[in-house]
DOVEXMI-89635 format. One line per 8 residues: number of its first residue (from 1); their letters; for each residue x, y, z of N, C-alpha, C. Coordinates in steps of 0.001 Angstrom, whole numbers, plus 524288, in hexadecimal, padded with zeros to 5 digits. Example, Ala and Ser with C-alpha at 12.3 -4.5 7.8 and 13.67 -1.06 7.14 Angstrom:
# residues 2
1) as) 83386:7E9C6:81E78:8300C:7EE6C:81E78:83390:7F31C:81E78; 83232:7F736:81BA8:83566:7FBDC:81BE4:83264:8001E:81EBE
***
This chain:
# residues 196
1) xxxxxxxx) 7AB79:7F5D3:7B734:7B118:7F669:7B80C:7B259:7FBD1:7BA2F; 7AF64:7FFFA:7B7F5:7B036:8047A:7B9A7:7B007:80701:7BF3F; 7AB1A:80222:7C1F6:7AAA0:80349:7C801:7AEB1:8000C:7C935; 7B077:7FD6E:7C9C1:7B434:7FA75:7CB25:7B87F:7FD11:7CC47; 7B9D8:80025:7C73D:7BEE2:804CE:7C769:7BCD0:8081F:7CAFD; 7B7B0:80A99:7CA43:7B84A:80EC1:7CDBF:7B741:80C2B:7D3CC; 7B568:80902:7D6B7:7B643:80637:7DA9A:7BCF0:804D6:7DC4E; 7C026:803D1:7D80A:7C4CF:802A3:7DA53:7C891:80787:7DBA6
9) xxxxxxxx) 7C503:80B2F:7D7B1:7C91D:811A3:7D86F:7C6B9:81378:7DDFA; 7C1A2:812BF:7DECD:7C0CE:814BE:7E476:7C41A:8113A:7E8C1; 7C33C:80CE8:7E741:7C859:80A31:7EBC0:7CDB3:80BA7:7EC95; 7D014:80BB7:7E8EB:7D357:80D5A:7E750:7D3FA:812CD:7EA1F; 7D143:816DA:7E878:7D2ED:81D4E:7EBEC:7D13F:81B05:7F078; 7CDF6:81927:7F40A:7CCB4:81893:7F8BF:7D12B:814EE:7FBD1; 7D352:81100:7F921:7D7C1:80F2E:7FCA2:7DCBB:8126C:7FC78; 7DD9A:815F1:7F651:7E23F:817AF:7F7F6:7E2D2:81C70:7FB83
17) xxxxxxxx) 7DCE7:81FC6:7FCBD:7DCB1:82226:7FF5C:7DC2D:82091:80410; 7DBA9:81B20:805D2:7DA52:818AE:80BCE:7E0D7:818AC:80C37; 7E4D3:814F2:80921:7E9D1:814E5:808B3:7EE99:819D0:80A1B; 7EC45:81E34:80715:7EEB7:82269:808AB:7ED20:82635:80D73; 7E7EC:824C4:80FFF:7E6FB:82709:81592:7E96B:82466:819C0; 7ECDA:81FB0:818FA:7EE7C:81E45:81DA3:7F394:82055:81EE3; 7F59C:82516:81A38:7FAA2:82830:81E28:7F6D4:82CD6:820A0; 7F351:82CE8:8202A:7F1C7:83098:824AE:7EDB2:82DC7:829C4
25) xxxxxxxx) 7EDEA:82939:82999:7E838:82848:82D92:7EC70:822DF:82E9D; 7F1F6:82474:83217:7F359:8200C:83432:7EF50:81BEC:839F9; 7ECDE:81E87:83AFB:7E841:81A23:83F24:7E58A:81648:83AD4; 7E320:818B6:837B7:7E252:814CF:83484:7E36B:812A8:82F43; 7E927:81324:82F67:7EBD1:8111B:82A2B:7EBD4:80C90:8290A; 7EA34:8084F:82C00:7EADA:802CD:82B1E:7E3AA:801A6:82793; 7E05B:8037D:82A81:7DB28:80335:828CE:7DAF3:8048A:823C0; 7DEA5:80A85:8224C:7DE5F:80C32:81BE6:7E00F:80ABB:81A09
33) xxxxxxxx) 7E62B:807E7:81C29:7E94A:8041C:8181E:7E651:8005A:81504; 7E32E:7FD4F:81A23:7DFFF:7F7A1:8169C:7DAD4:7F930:815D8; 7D890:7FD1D:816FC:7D4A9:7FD8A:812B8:7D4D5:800BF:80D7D; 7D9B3:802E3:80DFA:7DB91:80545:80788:7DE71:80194:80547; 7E236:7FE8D:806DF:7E3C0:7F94B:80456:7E03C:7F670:800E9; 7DC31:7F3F2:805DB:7D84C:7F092:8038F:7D3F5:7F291:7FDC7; 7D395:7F85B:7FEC5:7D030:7FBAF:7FB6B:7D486:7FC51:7F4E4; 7D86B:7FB4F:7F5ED:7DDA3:7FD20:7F21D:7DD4F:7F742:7EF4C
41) xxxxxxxx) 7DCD9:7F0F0:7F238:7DC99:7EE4E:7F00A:7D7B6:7EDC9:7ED6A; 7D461:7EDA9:7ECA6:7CFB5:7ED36:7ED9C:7CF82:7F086:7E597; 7D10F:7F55E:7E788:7D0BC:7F90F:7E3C8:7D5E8:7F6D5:7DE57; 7DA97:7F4FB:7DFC8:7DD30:7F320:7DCAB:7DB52:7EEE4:7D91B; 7D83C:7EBC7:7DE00:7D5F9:7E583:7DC21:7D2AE:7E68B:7D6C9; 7CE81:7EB89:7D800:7CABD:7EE29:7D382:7CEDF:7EDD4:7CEAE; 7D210:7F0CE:7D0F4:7D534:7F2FE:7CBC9:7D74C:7EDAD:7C950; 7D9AC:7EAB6:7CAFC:7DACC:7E56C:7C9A9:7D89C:7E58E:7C602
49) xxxxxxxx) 7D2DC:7E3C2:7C64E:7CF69:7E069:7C291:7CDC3:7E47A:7BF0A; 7CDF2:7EA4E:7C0D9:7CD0A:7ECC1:7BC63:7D041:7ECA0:7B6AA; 7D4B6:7EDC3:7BA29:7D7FF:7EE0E:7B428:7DBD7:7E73D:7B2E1; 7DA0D:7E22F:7B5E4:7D9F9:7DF0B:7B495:7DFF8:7DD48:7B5DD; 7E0BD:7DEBE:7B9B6:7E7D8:7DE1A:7BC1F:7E907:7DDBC:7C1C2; 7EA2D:7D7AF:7C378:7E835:7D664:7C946:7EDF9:7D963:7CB51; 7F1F5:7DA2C:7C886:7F559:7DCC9:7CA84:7F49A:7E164:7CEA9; 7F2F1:7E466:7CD05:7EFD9:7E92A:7CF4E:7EEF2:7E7F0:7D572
57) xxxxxxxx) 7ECA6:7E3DB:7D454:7E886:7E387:7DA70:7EE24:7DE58:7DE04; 7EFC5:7DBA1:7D974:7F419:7D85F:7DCD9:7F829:7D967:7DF9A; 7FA62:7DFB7:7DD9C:7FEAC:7E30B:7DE2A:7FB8A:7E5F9:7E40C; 7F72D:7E7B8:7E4CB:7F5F1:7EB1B:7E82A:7F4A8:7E7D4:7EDDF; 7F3E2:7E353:7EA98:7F2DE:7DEC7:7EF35:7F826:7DD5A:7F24F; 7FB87:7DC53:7EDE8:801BE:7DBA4:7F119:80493:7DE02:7F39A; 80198:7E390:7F2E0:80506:7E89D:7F582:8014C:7E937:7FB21; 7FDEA:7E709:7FBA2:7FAE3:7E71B:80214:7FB2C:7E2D1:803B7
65) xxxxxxxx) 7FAB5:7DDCF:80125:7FC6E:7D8AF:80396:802EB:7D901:806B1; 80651:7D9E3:80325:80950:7DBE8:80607:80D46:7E0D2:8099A; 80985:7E51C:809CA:8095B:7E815:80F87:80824:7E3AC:81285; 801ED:7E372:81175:7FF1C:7DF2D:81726:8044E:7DC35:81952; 807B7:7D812:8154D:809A3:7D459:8180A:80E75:7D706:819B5; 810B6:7DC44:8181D:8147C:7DE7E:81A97:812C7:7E1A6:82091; 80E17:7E1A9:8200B:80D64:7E3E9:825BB:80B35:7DEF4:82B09; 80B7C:7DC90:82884:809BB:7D699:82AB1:80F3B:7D4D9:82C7F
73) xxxxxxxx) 812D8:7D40D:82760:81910:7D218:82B0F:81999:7D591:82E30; 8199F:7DB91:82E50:81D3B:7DEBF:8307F:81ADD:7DF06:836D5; 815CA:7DED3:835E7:811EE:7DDBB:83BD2:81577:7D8E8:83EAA; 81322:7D576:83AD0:81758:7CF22:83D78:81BA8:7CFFA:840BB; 82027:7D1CE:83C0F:823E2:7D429:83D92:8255B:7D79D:8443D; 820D1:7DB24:84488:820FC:7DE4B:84A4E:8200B:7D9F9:84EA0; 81B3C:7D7BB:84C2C:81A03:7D2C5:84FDC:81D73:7D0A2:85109; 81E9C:7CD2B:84DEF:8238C:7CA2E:84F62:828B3:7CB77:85424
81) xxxxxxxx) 82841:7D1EA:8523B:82E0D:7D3F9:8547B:82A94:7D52E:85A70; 825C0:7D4D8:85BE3:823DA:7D693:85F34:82470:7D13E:861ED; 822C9:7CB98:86102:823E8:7C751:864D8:82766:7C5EA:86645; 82C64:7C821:861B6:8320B:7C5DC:862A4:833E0:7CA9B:867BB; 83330:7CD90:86747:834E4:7D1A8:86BC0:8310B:7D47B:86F73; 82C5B:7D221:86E0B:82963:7D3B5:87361:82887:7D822:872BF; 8276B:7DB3D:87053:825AC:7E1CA:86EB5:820FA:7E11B:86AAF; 81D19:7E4EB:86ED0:81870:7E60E:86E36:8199A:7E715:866AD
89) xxxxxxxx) 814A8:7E5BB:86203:813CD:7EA2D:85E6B:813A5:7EE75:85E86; 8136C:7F29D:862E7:8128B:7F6A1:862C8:81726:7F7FB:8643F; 81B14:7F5B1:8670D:81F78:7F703:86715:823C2:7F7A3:861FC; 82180:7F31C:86014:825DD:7F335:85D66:8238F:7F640:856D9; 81E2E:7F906:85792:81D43:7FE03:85434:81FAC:801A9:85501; 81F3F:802B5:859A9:821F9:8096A:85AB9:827F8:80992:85B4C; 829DC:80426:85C57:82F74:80238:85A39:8300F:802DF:85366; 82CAF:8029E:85045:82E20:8033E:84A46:82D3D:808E6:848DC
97) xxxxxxxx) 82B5D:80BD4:84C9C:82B53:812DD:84B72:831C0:81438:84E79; 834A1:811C6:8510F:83879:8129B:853D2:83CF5:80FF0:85185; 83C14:80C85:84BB9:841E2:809EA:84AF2:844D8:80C6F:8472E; 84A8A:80A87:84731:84D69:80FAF:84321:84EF1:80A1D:83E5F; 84E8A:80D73:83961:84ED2:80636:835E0:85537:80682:8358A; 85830:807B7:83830:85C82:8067A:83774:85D3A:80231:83B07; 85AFE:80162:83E4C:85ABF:7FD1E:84290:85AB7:7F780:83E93; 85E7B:7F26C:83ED2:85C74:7EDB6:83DB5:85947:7EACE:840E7
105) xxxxxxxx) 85747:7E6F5:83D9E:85233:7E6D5:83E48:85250:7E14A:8435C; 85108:7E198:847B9:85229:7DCF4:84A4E:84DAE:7DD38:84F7A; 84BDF:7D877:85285:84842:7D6DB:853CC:84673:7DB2F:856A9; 84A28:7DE65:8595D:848CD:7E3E3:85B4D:8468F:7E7AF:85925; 847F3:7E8DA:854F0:8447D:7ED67:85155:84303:7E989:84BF7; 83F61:7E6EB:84D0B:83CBB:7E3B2:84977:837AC:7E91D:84408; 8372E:7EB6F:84732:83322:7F06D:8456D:836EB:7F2B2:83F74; 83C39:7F15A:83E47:83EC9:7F2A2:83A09:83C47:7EECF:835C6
113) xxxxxxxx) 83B5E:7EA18:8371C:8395B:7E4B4:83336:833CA:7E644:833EF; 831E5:7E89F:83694:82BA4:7E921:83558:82ADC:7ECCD:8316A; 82EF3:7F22E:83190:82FDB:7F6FC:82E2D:8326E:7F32C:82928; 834AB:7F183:82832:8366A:7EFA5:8239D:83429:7EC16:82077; 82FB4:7E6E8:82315:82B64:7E521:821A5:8270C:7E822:81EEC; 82656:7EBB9:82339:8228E:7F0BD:820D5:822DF:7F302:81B59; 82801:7F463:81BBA:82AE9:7F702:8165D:82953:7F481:810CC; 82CB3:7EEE9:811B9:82BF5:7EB7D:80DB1:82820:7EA75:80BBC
121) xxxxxxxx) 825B7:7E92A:80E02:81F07:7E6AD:80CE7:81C22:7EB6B:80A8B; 81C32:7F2FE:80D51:81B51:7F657:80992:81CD6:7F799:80477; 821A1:7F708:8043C:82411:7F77B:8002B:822B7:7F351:7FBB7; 82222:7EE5C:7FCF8:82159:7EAF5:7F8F4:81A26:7EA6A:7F7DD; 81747:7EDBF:7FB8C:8129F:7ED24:7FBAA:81268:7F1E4:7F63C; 814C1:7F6CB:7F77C:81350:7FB24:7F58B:8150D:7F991:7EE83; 81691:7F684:7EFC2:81A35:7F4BC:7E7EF:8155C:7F2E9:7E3E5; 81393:7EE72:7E801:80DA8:7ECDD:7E616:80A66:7F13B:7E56C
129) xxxxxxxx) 80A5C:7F417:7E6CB:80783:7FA73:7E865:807F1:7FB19:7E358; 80BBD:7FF7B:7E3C7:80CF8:8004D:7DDC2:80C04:7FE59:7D9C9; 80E52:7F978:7D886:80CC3:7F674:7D35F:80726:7F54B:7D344; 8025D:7F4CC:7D7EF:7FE10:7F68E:7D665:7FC25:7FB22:7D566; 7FF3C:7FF68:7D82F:7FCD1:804A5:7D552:80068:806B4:7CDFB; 80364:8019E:7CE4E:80665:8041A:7C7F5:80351:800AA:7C5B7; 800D0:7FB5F:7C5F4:7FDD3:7FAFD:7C250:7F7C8:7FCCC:7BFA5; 7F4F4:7FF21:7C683:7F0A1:8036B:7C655:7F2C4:807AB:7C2A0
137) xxxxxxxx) 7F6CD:80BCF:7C481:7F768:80E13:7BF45:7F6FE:80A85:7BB58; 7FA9C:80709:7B918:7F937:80675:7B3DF:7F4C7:80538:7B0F7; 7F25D:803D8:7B3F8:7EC4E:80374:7B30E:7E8E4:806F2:7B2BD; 7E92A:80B6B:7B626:7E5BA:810E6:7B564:7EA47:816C2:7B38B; 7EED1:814FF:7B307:7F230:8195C:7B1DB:7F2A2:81E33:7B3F3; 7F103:81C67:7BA02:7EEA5:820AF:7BCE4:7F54B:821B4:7C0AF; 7F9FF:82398:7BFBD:7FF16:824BE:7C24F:7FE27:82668:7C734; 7F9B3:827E3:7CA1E:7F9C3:825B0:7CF84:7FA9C:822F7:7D0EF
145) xxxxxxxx) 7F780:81EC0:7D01D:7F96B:819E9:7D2D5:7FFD5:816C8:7D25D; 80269:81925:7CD58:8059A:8176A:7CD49:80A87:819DC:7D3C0; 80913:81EF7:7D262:80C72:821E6:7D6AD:80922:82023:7DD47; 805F9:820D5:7DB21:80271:81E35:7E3D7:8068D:8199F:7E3FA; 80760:815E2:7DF84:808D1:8105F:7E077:81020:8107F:7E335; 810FA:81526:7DF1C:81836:814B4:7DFB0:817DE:81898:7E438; 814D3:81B3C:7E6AA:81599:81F82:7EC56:81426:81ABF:7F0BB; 80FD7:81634:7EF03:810AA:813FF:7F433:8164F:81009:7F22B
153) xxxxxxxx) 817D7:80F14:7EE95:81C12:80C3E:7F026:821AA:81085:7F2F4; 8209F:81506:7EF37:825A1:818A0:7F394:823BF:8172A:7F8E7; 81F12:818B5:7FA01:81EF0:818CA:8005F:81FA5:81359:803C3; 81F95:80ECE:800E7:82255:80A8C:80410:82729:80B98:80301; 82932:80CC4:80038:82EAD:80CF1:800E6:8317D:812ED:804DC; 82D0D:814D7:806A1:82FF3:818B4:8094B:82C48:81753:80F11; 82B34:812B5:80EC2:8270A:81048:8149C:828A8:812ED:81956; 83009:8122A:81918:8329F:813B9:81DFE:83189:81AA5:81F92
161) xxxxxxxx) 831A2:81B00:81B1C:83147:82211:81D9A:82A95:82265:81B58; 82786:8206B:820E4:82332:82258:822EA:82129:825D8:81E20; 821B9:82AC5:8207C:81ED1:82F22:81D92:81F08:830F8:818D7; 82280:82EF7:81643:82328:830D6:80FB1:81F4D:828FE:80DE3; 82033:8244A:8103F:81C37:81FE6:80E9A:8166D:8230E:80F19; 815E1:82518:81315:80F09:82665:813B9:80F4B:82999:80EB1; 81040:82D78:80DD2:81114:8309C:80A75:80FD7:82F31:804AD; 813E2:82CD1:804A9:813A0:82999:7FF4D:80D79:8268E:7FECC
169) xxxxxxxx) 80C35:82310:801E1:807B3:81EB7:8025C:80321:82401:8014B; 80316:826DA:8042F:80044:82A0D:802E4:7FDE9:82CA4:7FD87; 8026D:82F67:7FB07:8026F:83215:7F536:8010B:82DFD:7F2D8; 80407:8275E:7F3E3:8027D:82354:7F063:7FCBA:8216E:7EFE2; 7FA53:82072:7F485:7F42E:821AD:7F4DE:7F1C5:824E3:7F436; 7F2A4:82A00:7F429:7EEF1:82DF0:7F263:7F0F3:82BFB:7EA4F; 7F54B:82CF7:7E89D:7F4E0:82CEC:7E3E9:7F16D:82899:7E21D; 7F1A6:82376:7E4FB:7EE83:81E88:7E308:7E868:820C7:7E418
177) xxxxxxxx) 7E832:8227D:7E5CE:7E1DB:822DF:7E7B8:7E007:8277E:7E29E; 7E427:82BF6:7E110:7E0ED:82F8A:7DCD8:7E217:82CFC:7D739; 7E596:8277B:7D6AB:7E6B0:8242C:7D271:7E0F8:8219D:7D361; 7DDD0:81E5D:7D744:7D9B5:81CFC:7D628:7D6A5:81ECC:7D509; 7D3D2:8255F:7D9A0:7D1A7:8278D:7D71F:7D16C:82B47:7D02A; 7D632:829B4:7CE09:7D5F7:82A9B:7C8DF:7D522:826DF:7C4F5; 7D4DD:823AE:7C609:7D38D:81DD9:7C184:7CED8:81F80:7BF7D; 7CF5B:81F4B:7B9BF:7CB2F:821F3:7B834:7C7A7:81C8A:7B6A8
185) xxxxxxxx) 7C288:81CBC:7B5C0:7BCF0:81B8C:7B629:7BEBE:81605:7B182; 7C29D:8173F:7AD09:7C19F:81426:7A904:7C7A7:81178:7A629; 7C98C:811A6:7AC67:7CF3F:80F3B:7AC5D:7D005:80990:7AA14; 7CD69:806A3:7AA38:7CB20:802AD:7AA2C:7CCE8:800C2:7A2DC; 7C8C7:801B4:7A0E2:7C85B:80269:79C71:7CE53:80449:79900; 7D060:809A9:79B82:7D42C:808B3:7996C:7DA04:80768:79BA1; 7D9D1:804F7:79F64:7DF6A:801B7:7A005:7DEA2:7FC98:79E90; 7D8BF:7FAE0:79F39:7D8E3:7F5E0:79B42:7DBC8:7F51B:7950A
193) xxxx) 7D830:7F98D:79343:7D95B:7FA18:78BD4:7DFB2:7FAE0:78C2F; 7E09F:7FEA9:78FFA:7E82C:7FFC8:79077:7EA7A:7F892:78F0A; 7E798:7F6A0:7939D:7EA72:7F0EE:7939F:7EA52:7ED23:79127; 7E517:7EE16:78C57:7E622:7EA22:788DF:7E73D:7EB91:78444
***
């Protein structure tokens, strides 16, 4: 059991450190996204069965299942607005660095419903977030993770202003990553005895 833990704590610092390098290595932020994602599930799943609570791993699953499908509509979404009006994807990207959100939202500046798709789907992704990193705390009592969990939910909620979200995602991954690397060796043992 003990390698197990320490196998899931190395996953664990290695995705949240893959997670928090993608506000600096935007060329390849999509590559670190899903291979720190996948490494984050992977590492939750451990934890699951360690301390015997599929919650854990069901909560972390729901919070990337749905990004994925929020970035999936919101793609759709461009698509869509791209056959109905004949504008390239690439047009109508550098059209969503150029729109003001006071604009309503209509077949012309469709790039407002891709920004607001986006939003949602972070925001309700990052909730699942949290409630898997509040039940990791309660399990290792380690108040990192509790705060990594509530900084990435500030930072979906501050998605729109760019640079204070990176920000946030950031501190929230570095804190998750020195919450794993602190789980100590024989956690195990006692959040079990805690629980019965």
């Amino acid at each position: 059991m003990e390698k197990r833990l320490s196998n899931a704590k190395i996953l664990g610092v290695i995705s949240s450190i893959l997670l928090a390098l993608t506000a600096f290595l935007p060329e390849v932020e999509i590559i670190l996204w899903i291979v720190g994602s996948v490494l984050l599930l992977i590492s939750l799943n451990i934890m699951s069965d360690i301390f015997n609570d599929k919650r854990l791993f069901k909560n972390i699953l729901k919070s990337f299942v749905i990004i994925l499908a929020g970035i999936t509509l919101a793609l759709l979404v461009l698509l869509i607005a791209g056959v109905i009006t004949g504008t390239s994807l690439s047009s109508l990207f550098t059209e969503l660095m150029e729109i003001s959100l006071e604009e309503k939202p209509t077949i012309n500046n469709i790039p407002i419903i891709f920004i607001i798709v986006l939003y949602l789907s972070y925001l309700y992704s990052s909730y699942y977030f949290k409630k898997a990193m509040d039940l990791l705390y309660e399990y290792t009592k380690i108040k990192l993770f509790r705060y990594g969990g509530l900084l990435y939910f500030i930072s979906a909620i501050l998605f729109v202003v760019v640079f204070l979200s990176t920000l946030a995602d950031l501190i929230a991954f570095v804190l998750i990553a020195i919450g794993f690397f602190t789980i100590p060796e024989d956690i195990t043992s006692k959040s079990l005895s805690e629980k019965t």
